[in-house]
Each structure stands twice: as C-alpha cells, then as structure tokens.
C-alpha positions, 0 to 999 in steps of 0.5 A: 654682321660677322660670324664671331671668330673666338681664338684659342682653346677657350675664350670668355666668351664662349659662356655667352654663346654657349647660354644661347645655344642652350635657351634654343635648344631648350625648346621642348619640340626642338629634337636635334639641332645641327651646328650649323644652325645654331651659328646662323642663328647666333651669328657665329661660326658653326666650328666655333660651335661645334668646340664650345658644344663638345665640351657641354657634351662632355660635361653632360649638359648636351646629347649628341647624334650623329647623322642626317638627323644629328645635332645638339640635344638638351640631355636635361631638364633646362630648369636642372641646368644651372648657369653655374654648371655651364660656367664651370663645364667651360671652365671660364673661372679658370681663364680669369683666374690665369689672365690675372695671374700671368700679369705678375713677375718673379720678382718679389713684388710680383710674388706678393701681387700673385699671392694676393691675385689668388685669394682674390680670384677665389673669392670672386669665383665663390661669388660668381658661382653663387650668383650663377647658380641661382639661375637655370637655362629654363629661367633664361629661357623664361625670360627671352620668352618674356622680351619683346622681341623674339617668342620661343617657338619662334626661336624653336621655328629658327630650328626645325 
C-alpha cells in the first residue's frame, strides 16, 4: 500500500491519522516515537506526520525531543485528551465550514445560501464537538485494544 500523500496545509484527513498516532503513542512504556516510525506504522508519509504532529505540539497534546532519541511524546494523560481537543487543535471544523461556504456566489442567491451555510455549519460543529468530546485517546485506545486484531503492547512493540 501507498503512503497517504494529504495536499495543502490541512486536510480533513489529518483528524485520522493524527488519532492514530496518538493511540500509539498513548502506550505507557512508549518514551518517544520518531516520525518515521509512526508512518510505517500508519502507512503514511513521515513529512505528512511530522506537520499534523507540529500542530498537536502546539496545541499541547504532544512533547517533542530532538535528537538521537527524539520523537513524539503524550504530554498528558490519553483519557485527558478529548477527540474534541484533537479536532479542533486541527481545526478540521474550520475546513468544513470554509468548503461549504466557497461553494456559494456574489449573487443574491449565493448570499442567502452562505447566510443559511453559517448558521448550518455552526450547528453541526456544536454537535460534532459535543459527540467528540465525550470520548478520550484513552478510550480509543481501550477500544483497539478490545479488537480482535492488533493488542496494545503489540502497537507499543511497532515502536521501541
């Protein structure tokens, strides 16, 4: 399988791998994680990785250290981390928003259509962070832990 290559500055689907990346990295006995490895692990690219997991440095969610031991680190607890502070550390709301938005014109029409678009896309923020902020990367990782397939020390043995 192809690395994922997501275009621009954002991309929707950064919310996905960046919850990935943090149920790995949520692993007690994981210390650091390079990039790198975390895109072999989630069939990615370690670039792509490196700017989604800036921004979850930035918004507190993530430790960095640089160095021959550098990586990605947890700076909290994962059942502290709510989906939603993910989400909107990503500002995936904002792309939505905007995508659906761009879509309407200058003309009369269009203005209505944007007027009605904002108060749409509000509404369905409000319900997305409500749903999303009932949930924490601990809880994720609960539940990959729970499937079938992969355990968590074996995606904390992907790792070290």
């Amino acid at each position: 399988m192809k690395p994922e290559k997501c275009v621009g500055s954002h991309h929707p689907k950064w919310f996905g791998l960046a919850l990935q990346a943090l149920v790995i990295l949520s692993k007690d006995n994981i210390k650091t994680c390079p990039s790198a490895e975390l895109a072999v692990q989630l069939q990615s690219e370690a670039t792509l990785l490196r700017r989604i997991l800036a921004n979850l440095a930035k918004g507190g969610i993530l430790e960095t250290r640089e160095g021959r031991d550098g990586g990605y680190r947890l700076s909290k607890d994962p059942y502290s981390v709510s989906l939603a502070e993910v989400y909107s550390v990503l500002q995936v709301s904002d792309l939505l928003s905007l995508g659906i938005k761009e879509t309407t014109g200058s003309h009369a029409f269009g203005k209505d259509m944007n007027v009605i678009f904002c108060e749409l896309t509000r509404e369905m923020d409000r319900s997305i962070l409500e749903v999303l902020s009932r949930y924490s990367i601990g809880d994720i990782a609960e539940r990959a832990h729970n499937c079938k397939g992969i355990t968590l020390d074996e995606i904390g043995n992907l790792s070290s």
